[in-house]
VOBA-1610 file (N, C-alpha, C; in pm, whole numbers, padded with zeros to 5 digits, always signed):
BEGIN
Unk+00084-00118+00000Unk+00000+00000+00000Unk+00089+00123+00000Unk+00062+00218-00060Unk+00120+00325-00071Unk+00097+00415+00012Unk+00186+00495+00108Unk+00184+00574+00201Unk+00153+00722+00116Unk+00067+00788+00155Unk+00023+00945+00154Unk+00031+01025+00280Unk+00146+01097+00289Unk+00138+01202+00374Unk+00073+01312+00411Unk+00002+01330+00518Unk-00082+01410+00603Unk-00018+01568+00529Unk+00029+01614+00451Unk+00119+01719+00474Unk-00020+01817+00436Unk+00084+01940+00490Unk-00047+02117+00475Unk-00133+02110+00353Unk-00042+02092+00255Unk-00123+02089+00084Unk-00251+02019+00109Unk-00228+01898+00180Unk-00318+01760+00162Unk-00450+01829+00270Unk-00394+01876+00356Unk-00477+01914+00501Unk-00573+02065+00475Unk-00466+02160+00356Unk-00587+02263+00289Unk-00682+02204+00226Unk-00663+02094+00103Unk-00752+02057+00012Unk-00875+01970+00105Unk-00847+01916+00158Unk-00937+01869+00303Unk-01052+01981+00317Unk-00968+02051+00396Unk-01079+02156+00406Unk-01156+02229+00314Unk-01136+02235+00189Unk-01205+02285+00091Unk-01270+02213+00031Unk-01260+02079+00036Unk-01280+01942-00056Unk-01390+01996-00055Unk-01500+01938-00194Unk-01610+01937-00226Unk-01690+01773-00210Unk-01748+01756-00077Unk-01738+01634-00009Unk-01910+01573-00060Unk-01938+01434-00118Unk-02034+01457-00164Unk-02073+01303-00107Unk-02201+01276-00125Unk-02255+01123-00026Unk-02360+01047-00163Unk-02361+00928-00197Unk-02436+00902-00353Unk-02577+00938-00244Unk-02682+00960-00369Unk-02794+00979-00364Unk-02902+00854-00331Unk-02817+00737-00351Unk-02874+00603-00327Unk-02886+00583-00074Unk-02822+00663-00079Unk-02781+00649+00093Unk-02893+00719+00164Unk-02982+00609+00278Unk-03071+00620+00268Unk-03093+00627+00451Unk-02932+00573+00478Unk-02934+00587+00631Unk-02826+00651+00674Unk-02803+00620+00774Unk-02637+00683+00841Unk-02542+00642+00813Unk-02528+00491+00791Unk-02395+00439+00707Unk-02359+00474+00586Unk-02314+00556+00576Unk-02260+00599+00451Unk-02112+00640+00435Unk-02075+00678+00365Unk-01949+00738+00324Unk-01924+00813+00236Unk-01862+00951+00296Unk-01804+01043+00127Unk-01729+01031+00057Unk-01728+01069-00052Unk-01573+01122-00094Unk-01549+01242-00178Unk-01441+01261-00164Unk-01401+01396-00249Unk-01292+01390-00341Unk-01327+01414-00467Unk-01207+01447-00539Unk-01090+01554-00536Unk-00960+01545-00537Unk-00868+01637-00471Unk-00781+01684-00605Unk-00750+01818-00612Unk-00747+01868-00725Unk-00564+01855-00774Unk-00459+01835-00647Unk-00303+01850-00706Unk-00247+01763-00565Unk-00119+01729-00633Unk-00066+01652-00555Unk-00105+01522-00597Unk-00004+01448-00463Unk-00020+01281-00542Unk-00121+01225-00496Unk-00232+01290-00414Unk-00370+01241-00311Unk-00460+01266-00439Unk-00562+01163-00476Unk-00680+01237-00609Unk-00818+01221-00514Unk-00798+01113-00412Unk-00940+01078-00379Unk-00879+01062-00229Unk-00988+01180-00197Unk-01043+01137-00018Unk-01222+01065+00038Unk-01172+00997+00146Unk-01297+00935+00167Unk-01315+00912+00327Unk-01404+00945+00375Unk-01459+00935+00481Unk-01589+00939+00542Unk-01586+00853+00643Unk-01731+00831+00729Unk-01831+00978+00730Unk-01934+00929+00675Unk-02077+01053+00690Unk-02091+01119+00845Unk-02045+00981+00893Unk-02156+01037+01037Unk-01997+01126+01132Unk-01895+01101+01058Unk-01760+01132+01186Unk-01689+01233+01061Unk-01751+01333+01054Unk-01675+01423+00935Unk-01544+01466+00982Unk-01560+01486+01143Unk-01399+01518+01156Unk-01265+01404+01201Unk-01357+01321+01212Unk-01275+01172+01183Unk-01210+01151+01103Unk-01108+01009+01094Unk-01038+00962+00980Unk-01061+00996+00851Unk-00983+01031+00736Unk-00964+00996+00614Unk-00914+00905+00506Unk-00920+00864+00463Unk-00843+00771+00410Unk-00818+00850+00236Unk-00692+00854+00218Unk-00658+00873+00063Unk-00616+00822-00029Unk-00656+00844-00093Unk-00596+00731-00233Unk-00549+00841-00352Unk-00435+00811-00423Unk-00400+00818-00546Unk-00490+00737-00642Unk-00480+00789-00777Unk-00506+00699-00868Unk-00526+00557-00880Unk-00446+00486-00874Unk-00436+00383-00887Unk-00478+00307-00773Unk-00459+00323-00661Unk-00530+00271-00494Unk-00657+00290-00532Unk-00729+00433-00573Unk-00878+00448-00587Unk-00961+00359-00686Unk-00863+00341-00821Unk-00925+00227-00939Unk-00911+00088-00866Unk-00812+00084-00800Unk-00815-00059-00697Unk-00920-00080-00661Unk-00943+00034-00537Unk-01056+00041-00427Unk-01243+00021-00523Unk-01195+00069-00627Unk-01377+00066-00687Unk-01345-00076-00719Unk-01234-00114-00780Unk-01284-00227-00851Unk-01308-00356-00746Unk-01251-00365-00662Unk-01244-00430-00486Unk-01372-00436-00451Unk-01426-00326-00515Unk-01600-00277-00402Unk-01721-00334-00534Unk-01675-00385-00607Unk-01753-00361-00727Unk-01779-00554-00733Unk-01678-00632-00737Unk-01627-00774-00695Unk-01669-00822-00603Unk-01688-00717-00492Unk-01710-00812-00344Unk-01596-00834-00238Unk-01549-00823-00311Unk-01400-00827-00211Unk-01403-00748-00067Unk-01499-00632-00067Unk-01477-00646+00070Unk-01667-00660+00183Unk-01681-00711+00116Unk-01848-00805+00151Unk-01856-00870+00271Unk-01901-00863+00353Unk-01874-00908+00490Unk-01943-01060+00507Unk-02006-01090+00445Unk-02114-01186+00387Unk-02015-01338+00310
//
């Protein structure tokens, strides 16, 4: 896994992120994400209900991982 550093750049775009939840989410479990405009971070994602909670980031390639992971089942608790 590829390490992304917390740094200021990453921690402004945070705060500005344009943070969005699909339209299909119908309870509290949900999750955002935001697309991030420079740097090696493209995609942030985090819990609906704990906005100032954890993030998790992904580059490119972690994020095409991560859909295609979620898309498979791979992480299905079931």
């Amino acid at each position: 896994m590829n390490e992304i550093r917390n740094t200021p750049a990453v921690i402004n775009q945070l705060a500005d992120a344009p943070w969005r939840k699909s339209t299909r989410s119908q309870t509290s479990n949900c999750v955002e994400v935001a697309p991030l405009r420079t740097g090696p971070v493209a995609v942030a994602l985090r819990d609906s209900k704990d906005q100032c909670g954890p993030v998790l980031l992904f580059n490119r390639a972690g994020w095409l991982g991560f859909i295609a992971g979620a898309k498979n089942g791979q992480f299905d608790l079931n």
